[in-house]
C-alpha positions in Angstrom: 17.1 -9.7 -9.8 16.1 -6.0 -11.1 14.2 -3.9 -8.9 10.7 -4.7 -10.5 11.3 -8.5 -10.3 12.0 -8.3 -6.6 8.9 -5.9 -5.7 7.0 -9.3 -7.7 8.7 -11.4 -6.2 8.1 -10.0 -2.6 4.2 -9.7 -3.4 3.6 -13.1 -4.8 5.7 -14.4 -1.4 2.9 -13.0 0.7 0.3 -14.1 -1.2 2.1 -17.9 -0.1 2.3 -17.5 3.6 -0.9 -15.8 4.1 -3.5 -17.6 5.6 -6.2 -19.0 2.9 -8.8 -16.7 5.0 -7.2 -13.4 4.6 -8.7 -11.0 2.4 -5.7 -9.2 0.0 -6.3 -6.2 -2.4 -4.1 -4.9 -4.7 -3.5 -1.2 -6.0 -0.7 0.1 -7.6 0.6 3.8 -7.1 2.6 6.4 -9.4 1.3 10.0 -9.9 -2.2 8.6 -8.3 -3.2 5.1 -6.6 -5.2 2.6 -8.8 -6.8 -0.1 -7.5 -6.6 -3.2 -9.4 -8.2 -5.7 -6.9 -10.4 -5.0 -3.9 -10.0 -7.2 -0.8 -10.9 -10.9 -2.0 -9.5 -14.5 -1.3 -9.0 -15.6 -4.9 -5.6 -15.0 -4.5 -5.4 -16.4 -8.3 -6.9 -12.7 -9.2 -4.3 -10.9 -7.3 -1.7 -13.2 -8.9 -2.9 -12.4 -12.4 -2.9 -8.7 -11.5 0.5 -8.9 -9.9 1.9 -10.3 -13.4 0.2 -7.1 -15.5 2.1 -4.7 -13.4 4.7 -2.1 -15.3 7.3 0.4 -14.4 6.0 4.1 -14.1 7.0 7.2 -13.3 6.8 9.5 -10.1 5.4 8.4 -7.0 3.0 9.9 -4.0 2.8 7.6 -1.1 0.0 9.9 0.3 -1.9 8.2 -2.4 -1.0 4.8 -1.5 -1.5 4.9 1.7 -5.4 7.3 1.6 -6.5 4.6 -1.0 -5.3 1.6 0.9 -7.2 3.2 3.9 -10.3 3.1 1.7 -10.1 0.0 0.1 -10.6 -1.7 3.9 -14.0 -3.1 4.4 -16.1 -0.2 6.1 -14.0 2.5 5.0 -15.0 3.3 1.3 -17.1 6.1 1.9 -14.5 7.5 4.7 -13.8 10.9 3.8 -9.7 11.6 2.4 -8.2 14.5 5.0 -9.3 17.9 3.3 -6.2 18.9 3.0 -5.3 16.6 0.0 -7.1 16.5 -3.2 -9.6 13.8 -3.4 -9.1 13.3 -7.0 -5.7 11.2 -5.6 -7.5 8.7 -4.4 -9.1 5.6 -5.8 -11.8 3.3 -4.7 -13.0 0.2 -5.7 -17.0 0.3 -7.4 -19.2 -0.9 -4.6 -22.8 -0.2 -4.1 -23.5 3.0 -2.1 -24.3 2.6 1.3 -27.3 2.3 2.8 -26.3 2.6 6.4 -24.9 5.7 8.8 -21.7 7.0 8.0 -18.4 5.1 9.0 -17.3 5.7 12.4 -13.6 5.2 13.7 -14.2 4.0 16.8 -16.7 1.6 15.5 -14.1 0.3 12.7 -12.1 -3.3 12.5 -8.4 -2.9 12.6 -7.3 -2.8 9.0 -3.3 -3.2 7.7 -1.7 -2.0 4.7 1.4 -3.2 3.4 3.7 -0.9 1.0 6.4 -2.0 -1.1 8.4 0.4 -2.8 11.4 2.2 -2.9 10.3 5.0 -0.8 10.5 7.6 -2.9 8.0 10.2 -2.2 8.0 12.7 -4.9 4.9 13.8 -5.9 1.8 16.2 -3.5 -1.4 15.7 -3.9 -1.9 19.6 -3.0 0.6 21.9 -4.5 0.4 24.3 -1.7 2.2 21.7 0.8 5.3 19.6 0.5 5.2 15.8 -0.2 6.3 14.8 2.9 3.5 17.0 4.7 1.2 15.2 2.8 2.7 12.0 4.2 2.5 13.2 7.1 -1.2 13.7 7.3 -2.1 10.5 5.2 -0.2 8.9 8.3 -2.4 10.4 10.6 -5.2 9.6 8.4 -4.7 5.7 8.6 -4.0 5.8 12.5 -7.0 7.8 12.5 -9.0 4.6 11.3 -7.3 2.1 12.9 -5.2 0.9 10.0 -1.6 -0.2 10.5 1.2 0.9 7.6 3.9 -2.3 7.2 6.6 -1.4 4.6 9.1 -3.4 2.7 11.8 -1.4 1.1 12.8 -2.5 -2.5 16.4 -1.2 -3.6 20.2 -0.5 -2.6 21.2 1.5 -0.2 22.6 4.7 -2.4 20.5 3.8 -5.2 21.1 1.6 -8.2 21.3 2.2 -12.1 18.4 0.6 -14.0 18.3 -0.1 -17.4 14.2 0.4 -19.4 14.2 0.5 -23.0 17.8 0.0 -23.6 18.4 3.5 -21.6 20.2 3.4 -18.3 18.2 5.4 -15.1 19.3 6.6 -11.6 17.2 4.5 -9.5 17.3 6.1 -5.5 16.7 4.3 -2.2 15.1 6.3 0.7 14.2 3.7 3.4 14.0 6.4 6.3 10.7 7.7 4.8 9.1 4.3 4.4 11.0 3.6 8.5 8.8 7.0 9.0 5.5 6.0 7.9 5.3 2.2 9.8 7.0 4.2 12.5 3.8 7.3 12.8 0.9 4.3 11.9 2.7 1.8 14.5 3.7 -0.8 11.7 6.6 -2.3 10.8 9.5 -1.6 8.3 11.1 -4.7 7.0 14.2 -4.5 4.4 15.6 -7.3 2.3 12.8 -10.1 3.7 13.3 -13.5 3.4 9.9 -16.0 3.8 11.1 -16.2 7.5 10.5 -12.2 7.6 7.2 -12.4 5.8 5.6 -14.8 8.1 6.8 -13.0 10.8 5.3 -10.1 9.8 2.1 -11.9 8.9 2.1 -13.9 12.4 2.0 -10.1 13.7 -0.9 -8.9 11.8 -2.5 -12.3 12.7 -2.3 -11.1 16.5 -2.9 -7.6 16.3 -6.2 -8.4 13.9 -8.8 -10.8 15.0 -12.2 -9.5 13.3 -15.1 -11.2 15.0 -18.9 -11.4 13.4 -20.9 -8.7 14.1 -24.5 -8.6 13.0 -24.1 -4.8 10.7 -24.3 -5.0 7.5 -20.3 -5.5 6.9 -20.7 -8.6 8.8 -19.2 -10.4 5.8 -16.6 -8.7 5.1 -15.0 -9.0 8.3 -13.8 -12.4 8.2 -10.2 -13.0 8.9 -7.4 -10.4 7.9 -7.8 -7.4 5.2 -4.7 -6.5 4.0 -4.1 -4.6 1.0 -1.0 -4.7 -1.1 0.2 -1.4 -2.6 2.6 -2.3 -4.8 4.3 -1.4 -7.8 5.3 2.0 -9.1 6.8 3.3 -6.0 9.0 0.3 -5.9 9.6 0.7 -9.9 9.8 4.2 -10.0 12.3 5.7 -12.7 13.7 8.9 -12.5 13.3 9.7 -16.2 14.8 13.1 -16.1 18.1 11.3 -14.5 19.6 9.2 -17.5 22.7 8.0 -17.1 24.8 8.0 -20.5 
């Protein structure tokens, strides 16, 4: 399959093995993060959303990953690390809350799971490199107890990809995506089969266990909240790299 069916394909296989309690949301990521579904159980709504997803260019994984942070339950009014741009990150519209601000000792574990190619090519700040922003968005999710799983979609040397009837350099760099489950004490999984995916989903199932509270989140923390960030990074064309 080409490399946007797979990342699909990969999604819509979690969606399967996940409990019927977990809580998945859905954002996308190119130049910026988008979120497309917050945390919910109608997995029909992430399916739907899955489906509408397109190729695009460029990709910042600092994005992905400071917008998956605040898509969690609890975490939407959590501050992005000053030293990225705020205007990279996304939230979903919720009211405003009424309540003290968020507190990271006081916060549910949360995971994120990335699939992509692992291409990080695009800062959030211009004054420091993309991987420095990595970096600190890695920090950032540790920080509030949120755990970075990757899946690496793509050939090991890169592939050729034809959109549009042009042919495009496609790269591969699994060692950043190893880097980032690595620094947020994840897991980096390659190539998964089902087997994989419920293994990596029988972790998360240990590692989070949410338990009623009586705050005013209470409801959100019901079983798992994992969000998906899927679709550019793993589609991501190098359009200034045709290939005749």
């Amino acid at each position: 399959p080409t490399r946007p069916e797979a990342a699909r394909a990969i999604a819509l296989e979690f969606l399967k093995v996940a409990p019927a309690t977990t809580q998945i949301g859905l954002a996308s990521f190119s130049d910026v993060a988008t979120v497309l579904v917050p945390p919910t159980t109608d997995r029909e709504r992430v399916r739907e959303a899955i489906a509408q997803l397109k190729v695009a260019q460029n990709t910042s994984l600092t994005s992905a990953v400071v917008t998956g942070v605040r898509m969690l339950p609890g975490r939407k009014d959590v501050k992005p690390p000053e030293e990225l741009t705020p205007r990279m990150f996304a939230v979903p519209d919720t009211p405003a809350p009424s309540g003290p601000a968020p507190q990271p000792e006081k916060m549910p574990p949360g995971a994120i799971l990335i699939i992509s190619d692992g291409v990080n090519n695009v800062s959030s700040n211009p004054e420091i490199s993309a991987s420095d922003g990595l970096r600190i968005a890695s920090r950032f999710a540790s920080q509030w107890k949120v755990k970075v799983y990757t899946v690496g979609v793509g050939r090991e040397g890169g592939a050729i990809m034809q959109q549009d009837g042009q042919n495009y350099y496609v790269p591969f760099e699994p060692r950043t995506l190893q880097a980032l489950a690595q620094d947020t004490d994840g897991k980096y999984t390659y190539a998964p089969s089902q087997d994989a995916l419920r293994e990596v989903f029988t972790e998360l199932g240990t590692i989070i266990r949410w338990e009623p509270t009586r705050t005013e989140v209470s409801a959100l923390l019901s079983g798992l909240a994992l969000i998906l960030l899927v679709v550019a990074g793993a589609l991501n064309l190098h359009w200034q790299r045709r290939v005749p």
